[in-house]
C-alpha positions in Angstrom: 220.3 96.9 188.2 216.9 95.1 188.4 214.9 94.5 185.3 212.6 97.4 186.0 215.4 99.7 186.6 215.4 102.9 184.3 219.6 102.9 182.7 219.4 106.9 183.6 217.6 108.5 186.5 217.5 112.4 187.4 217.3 114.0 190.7 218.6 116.6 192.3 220.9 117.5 196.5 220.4 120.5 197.1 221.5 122.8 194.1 223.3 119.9 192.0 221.4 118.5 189.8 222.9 114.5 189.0 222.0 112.5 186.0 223.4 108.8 186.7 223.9 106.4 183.6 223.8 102.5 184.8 224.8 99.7 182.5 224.9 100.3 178.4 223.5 103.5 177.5 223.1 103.4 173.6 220.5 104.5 170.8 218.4 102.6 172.6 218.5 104.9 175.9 219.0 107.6 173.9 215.7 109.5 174.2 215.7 108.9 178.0 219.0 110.3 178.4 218.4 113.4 176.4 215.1 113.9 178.5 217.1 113.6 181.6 219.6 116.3 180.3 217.1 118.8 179.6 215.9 118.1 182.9 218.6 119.2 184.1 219.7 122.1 181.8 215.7 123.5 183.0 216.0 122.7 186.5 215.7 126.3 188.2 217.0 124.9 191.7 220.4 123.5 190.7 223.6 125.5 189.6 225.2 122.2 188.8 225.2 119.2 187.1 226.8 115.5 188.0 227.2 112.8 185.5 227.8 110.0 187.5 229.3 107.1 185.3 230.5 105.1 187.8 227.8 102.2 187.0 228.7 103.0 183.0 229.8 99.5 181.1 229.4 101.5 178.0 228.6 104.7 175.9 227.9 104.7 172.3 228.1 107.2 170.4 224.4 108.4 170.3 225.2 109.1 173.9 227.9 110.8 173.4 226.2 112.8 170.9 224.1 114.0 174.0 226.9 114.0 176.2 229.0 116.6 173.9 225.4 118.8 173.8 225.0 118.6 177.3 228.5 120.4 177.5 227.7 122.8 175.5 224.4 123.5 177.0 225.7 123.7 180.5 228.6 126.5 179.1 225.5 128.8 177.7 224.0 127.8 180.1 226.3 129.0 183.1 226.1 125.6 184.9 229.1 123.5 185.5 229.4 120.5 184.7 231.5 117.2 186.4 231.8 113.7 185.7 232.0 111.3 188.2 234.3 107.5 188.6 234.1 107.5 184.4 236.0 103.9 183.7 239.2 103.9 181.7 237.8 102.7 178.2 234.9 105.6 178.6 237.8 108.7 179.0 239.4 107.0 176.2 236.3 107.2 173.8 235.2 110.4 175.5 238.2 112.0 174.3 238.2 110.8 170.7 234.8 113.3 170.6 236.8 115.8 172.1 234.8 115.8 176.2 236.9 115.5 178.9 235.4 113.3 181.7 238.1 113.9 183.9 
């Protein structure tokens, strides 16, 4: 990821709607990934979203804080949601807050 490079970027094929999370994403990208998940959640045009973690070193727990939300968003919601290529160590910590990446 270059310098410039935003850690989570939005955008949408077709009706899926994919939020993907590069690097660390702590308190620090917090705000940007809770604007790109209600993005999502308002996006008229997808029935979907994808998390794609495959470029994910880490989550803290800020994230998933939004994460856990974004869950329960999508279920009122009546969007599903998937995770995509989550790591090892990130199922494991997902899990401890009760989302299930997998």
């Amino acid at each position: 990821m270059s310098a410039n490079a935003s850690p989570v970027i939005y955008r949408r094929r077709k009706q899926q709607g994919m939020i993907v999370l590069c690097g660390s994403i702590d308190v620090f990208e917090a705000l940007s990934l809770h604007e790109h998940a209600k993005k999502a959640l308002d996006d008229k045009e997808s029935n979907s979203i994808c998390v794609d973690l495959s470029h994910v070193e880490r989550l803290d727990t800020s994230a998933m804080q939004i994460l856990l939300a974004l869950n329960r968003d999508c279920e009122v919601a009546h969007k599903q949601i998937t995770y995509k290529r989550p790591a090892t160590n990130l199922l494991e910590r997902a899990a401890e807050y009760g989302i299930l990446l997998a």
